[in-house]
C-alpha positions as CSV (number, residue, x, y, z in Angstrom):
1,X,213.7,-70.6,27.7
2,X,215.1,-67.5,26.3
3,X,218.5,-67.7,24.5
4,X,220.8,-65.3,23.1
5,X,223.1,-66.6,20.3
6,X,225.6,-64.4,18.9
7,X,227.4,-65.0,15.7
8,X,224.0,-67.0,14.5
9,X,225.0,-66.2,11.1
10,X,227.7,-68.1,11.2
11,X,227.7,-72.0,10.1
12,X,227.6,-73.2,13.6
13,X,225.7,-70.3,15.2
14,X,222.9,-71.2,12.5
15,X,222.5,-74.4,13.2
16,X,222.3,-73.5,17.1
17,X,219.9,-71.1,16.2
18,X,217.5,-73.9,14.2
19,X,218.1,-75.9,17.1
20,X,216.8,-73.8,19.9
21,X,214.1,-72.6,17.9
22,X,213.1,-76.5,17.0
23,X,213.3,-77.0,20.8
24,X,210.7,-74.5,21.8
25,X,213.0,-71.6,22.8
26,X,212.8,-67.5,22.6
27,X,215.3,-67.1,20.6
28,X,217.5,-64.1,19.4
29,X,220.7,-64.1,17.5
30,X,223.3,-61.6,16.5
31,X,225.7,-61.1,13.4
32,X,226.6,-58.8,10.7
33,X,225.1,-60.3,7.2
34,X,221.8,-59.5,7.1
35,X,221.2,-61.6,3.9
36,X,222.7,-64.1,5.6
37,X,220.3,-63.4,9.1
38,X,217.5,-63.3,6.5
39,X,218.2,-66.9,5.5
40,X,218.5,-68.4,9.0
41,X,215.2,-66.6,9.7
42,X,213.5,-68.2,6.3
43,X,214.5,-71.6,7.5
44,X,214.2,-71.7,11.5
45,X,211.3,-73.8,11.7
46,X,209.9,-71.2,14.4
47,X,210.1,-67.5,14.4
48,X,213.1,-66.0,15.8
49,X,214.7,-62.6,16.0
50,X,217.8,-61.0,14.6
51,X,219.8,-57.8,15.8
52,X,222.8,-56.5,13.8
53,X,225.5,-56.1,15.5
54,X,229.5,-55.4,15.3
55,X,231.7,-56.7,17.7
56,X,233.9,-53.9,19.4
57,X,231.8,-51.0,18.2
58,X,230.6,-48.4,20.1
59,X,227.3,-49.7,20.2
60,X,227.8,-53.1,20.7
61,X,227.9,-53.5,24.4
62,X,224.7,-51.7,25.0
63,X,223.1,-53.2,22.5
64,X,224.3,-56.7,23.9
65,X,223.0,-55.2,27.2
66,X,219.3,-54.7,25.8
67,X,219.3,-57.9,24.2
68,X,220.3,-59.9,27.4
69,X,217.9,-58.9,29.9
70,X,215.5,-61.6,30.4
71,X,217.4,-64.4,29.0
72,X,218.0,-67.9,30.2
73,X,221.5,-68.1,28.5
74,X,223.8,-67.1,26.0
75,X,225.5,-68.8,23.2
76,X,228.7,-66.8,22.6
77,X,229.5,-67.8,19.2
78,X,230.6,-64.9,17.3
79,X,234.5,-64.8,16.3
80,X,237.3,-64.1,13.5
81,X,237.9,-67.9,12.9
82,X,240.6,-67.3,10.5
83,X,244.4,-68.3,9.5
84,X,245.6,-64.8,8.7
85,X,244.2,-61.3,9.5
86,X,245.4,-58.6,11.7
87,X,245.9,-58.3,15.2
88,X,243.6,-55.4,15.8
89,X,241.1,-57.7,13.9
90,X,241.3,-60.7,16.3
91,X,241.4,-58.6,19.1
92,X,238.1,-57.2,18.5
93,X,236.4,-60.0,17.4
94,X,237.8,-62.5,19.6
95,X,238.5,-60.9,22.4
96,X,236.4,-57.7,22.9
97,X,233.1,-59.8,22.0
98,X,233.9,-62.1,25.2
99,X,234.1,-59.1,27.4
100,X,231.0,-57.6,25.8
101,X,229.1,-61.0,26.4
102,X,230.5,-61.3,29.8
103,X,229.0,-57.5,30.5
104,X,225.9,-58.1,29.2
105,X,225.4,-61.7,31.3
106,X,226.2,-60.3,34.3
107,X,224.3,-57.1,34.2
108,X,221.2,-59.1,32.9
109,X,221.2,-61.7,35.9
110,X,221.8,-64.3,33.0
111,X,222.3,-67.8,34.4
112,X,224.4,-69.8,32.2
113,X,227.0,-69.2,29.0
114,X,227.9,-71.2,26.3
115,X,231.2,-70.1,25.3
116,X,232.3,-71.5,22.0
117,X,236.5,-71.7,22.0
118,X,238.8,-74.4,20.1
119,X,241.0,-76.8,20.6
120,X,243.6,-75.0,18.6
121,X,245.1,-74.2,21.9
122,X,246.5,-77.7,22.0
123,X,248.3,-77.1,18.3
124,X,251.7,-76.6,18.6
125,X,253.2,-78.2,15.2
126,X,253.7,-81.5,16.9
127,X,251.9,-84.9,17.4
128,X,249.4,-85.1,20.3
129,X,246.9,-87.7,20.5
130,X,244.0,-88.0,23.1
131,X,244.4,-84.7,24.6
132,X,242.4,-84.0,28.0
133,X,241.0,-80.7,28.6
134,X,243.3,-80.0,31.1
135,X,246.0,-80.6,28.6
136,X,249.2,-78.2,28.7
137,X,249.2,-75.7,26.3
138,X,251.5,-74.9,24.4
139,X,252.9,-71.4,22.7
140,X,249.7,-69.3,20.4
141,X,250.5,-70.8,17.1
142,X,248.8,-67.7,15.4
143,X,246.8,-64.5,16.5
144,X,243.8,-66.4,16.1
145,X,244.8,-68.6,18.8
146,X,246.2,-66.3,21.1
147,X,243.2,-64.1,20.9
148,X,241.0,-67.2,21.9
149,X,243.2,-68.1,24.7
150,X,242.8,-64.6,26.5
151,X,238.6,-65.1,25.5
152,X,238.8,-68.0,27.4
153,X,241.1,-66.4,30.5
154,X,238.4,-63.7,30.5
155,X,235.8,-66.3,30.9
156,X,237.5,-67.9,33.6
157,X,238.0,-64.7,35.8
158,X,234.6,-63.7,35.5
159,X,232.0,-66.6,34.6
160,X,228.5,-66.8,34.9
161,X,226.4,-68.8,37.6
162,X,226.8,-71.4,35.2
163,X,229.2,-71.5,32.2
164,X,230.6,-74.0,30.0
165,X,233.6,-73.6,27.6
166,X,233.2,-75.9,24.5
167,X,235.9,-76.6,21.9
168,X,234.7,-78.0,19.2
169,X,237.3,-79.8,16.7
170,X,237.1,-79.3,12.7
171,X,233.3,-78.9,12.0
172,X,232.4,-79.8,8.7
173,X,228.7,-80.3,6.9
174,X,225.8,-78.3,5.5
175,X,227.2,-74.1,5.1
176,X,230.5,-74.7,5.9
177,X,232.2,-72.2,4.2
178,X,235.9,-73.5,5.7
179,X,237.4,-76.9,6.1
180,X,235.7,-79.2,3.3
181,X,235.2,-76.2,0.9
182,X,239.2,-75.9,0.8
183,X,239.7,-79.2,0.8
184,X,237.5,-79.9,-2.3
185,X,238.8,-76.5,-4.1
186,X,242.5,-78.5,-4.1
187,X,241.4,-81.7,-4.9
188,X,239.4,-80.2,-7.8
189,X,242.7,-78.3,-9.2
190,X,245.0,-81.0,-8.1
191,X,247.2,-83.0,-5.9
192,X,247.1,-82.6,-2.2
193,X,250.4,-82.3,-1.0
194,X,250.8,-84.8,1.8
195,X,253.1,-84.0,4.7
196,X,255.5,-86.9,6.7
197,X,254.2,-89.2,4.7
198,X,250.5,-88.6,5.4
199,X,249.9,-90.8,8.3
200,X,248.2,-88.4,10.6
201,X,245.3,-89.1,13.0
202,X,242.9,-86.4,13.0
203,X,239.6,-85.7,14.6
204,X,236.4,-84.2,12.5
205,X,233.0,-83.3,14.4
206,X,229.7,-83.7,12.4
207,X,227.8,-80.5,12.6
208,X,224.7,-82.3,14.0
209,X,227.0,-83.8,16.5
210,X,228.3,-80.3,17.7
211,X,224.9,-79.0,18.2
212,X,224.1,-81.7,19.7
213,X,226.8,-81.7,22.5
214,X,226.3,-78.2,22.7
215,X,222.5,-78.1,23.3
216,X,223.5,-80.9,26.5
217,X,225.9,-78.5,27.5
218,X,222.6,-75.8,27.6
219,X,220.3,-77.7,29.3
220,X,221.8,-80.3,31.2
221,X,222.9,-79.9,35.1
222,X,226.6,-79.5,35.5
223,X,228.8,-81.1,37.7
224,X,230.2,-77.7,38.4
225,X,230.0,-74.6,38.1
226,X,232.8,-73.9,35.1
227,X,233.1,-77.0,33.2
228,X,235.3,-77.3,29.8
229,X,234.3,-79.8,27.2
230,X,236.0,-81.1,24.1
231,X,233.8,-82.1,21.7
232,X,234.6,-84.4,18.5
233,X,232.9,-87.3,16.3
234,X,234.6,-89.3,19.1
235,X,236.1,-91.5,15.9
236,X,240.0,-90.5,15.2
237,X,240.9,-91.4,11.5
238,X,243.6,-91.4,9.4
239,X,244.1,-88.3,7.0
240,X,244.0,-90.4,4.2
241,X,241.3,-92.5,5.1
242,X,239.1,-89.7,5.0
243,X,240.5,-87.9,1.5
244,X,239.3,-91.3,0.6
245,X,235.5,-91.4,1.5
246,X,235.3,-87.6,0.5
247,X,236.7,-88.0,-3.2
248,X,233.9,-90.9,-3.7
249,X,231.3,-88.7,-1.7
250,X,231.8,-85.5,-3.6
251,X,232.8,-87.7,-7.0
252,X,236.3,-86.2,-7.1
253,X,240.0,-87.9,-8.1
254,X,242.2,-88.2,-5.4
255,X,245.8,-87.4,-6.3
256,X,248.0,-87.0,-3.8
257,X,252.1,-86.1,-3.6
258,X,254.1,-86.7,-0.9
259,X,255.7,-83.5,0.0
260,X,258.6,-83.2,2.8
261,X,257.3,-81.3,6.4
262,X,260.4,-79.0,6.3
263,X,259.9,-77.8,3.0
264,X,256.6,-77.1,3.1
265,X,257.3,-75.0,6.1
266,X,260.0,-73.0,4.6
267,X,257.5,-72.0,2.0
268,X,254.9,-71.0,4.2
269,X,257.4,-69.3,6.5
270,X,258.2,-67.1,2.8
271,X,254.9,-66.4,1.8
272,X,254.2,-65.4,5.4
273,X,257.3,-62.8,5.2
274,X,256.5,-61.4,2.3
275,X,252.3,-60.7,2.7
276,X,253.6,-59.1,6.5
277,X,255.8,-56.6,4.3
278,X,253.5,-56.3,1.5
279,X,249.6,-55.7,1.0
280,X,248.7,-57.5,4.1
281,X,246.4,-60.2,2.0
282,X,246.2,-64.0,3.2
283,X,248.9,-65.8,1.8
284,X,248.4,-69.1,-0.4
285,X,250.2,-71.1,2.8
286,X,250.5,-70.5,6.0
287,X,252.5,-72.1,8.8
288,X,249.2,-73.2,10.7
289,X,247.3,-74.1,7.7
290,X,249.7,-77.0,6.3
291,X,250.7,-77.3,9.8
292,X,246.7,-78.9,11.1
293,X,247.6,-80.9,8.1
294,X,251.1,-82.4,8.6
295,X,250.9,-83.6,12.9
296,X,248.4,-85.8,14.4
297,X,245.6,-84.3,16.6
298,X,243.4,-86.3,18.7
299,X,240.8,-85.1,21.4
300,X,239.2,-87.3,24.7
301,X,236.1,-86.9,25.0
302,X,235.5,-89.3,28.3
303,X,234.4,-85.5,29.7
304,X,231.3,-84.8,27.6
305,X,230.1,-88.7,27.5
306,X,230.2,-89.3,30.9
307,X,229.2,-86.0,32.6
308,X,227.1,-84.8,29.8
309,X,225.7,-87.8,28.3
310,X,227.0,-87.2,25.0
311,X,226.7,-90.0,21.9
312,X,227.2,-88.9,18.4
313,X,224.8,-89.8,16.6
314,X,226.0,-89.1,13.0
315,X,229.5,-91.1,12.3
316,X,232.1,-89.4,9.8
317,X,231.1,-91.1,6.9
318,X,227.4,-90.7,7.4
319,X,228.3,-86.9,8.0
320,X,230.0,-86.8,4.7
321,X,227.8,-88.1,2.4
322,X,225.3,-85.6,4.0
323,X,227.4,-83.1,3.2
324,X,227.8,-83.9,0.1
325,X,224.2,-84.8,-1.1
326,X,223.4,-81.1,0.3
327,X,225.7,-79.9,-1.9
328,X,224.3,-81.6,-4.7
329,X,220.7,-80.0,-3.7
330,X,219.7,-83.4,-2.8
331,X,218.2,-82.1,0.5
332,X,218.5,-85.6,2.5
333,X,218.6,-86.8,5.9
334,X,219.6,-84.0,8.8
335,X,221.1,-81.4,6.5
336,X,220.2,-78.3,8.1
């Protein structure tokens, strides 16, 4: 099998990349870094190939084409994953790189696509719990989302033989440069503000899990021929349940504060105002940011167990401490 993986230099895209390469396939894989290209290469426990490549340049869609032609499937995994940036940013990374992949597929006679979304579609500052795939959406909360919503409408118009939309929920474990990262920059400084009183259920995914779900999602028949899957740990817990098992994991205090919703929001709101009219930069806060923090989200998964097969095999906990032990150097378990 030959597969195309774009955005392999990414934390998830790497891992996909070790995968396929572990399973016996031809692979090649796209991104920007080439240290970062260099290291996936170092580590893939087969040869695989790299091309450089920039989303929504001139030469990325003939490149793309090139690369495609005699391929199995592609991975679309390349995007601006991000809480603040600018439009034309998104746009180009979010957006343009669907079309691109989409080109390239078709023109190559490519059979099935992976494409890689999120369930930040269902965010819309409220409490949902055990949302369904065919969910209601609600309002972009951000350009990041809305810029993902119209990847996936693209997908939809004009899919492959075979293609799969995954959304894969808060991935956290070894080069995750996002969620736990920020997490334990706060907790190392100070108190994490908690929002209506902290009692949120939330959903993390294991990286091995995603991959996991993922590589199904590859080689598995589907029961038709544009299937979407949500894919989580499959174990809702409570926000502070897991502060908890990360402070002992990563031997950090945990101090919390108790901070109200509608302040919080004010704030961000603020700081949101004042980077649009100033230099443009991230602010400390914004809306979305506390927001994944202060309302409960909760995916169903019945989807990807049942037509898929999918068990995770790694449970939050076990993920952690994984995590945690790889960043400690101590290279145990499945870290990679």
């Amino acid at each position: 099998m030959k597969i195309l993986i774009t955005g392999g230099t990414g934390f998830l895209g790497r891992h996909l990349v070790w995968r396929a390469a572990a399973e016996g396939a031809q692979v090649v894989f796209t991104g920007r870094n080439a240290t970062a290209a260099q290291e996936v290469m170092c580590l893939a426990p087969h040869p695989v190939a790299w091309q450089a490549l920039e989303h929504g340049t001139p030469d990325a869609a003939a490149s793309l084409r090139t690369l495609a032609q005699g391929t199995d499937a592609i991975i679309h995994c390349a995007a601006l994953s991000a809480p603040w940036g600018t439009p034309e940013a998104f746009h180009r990374a979010n957006v343009v790189s669907t079309q691109e992949v989409l080109d390239a597929g078709h023109a190559a006679g490519t059979r099935r696509l992976i494409h890689v979304s999120t369930p930040s579609l269902y965010f819309g500052f409220a409490d949902r719990l055990d949302i369904r795939e065919d969910a209601a959406l609600p309002p972009p909360a951000n350009e990041y989302v809305r810029t993902k919503t119209l990847a996936e409408t693209l997908v939809r118009q004009n899919p492959l033989p075979e293609t799969v939309i995954v959304r894969p929920r808060a991935l956290f474990g070894a080069w995750d440069q996002t969620l736990v990262p920020r997490l334990l920059r706060v907790m190392q400084r100070g108190s994490l503000p908690l929002m209506r009183g902290g009692n949120i259920s939330m959903d993390l995914t294991y990286i091995d899990n995603a991959v996991e779900a993922i590589w199904l999602a590859l080689t598995r028949p589907l029961p038709r021929p544009l299937a979407t899957y949500n894919i989580t740990n499959g174990e809702p817990r409570q926000l502070q349940d897991v502060l908890a098992i990360m402070a002992r994991e990563f031997r950090l205090p945990l101090r919390t504060r108790r901070v109200p919703w509608w302040l919080i929001d004010k704030v961000a709101r603020l700081l949101e105002l004042h980077a649009r009219w100033g230099d443009g930069r991230e602010p400390l806060l914004t809306r979305y940011s506390v927001g994944v923090m202060a309302f409960s989200q909760t995916l169903n998964i019945d989807a990807l167990r049942n037509e898929l097969g999918y068990c995770p095999a790694v449970s939050i906990e076990e993920g952690i401490r994984r995590h945690a032990a790889w960043l400690r150097g101590d290279q145990m378990g499945s870290n990679r």
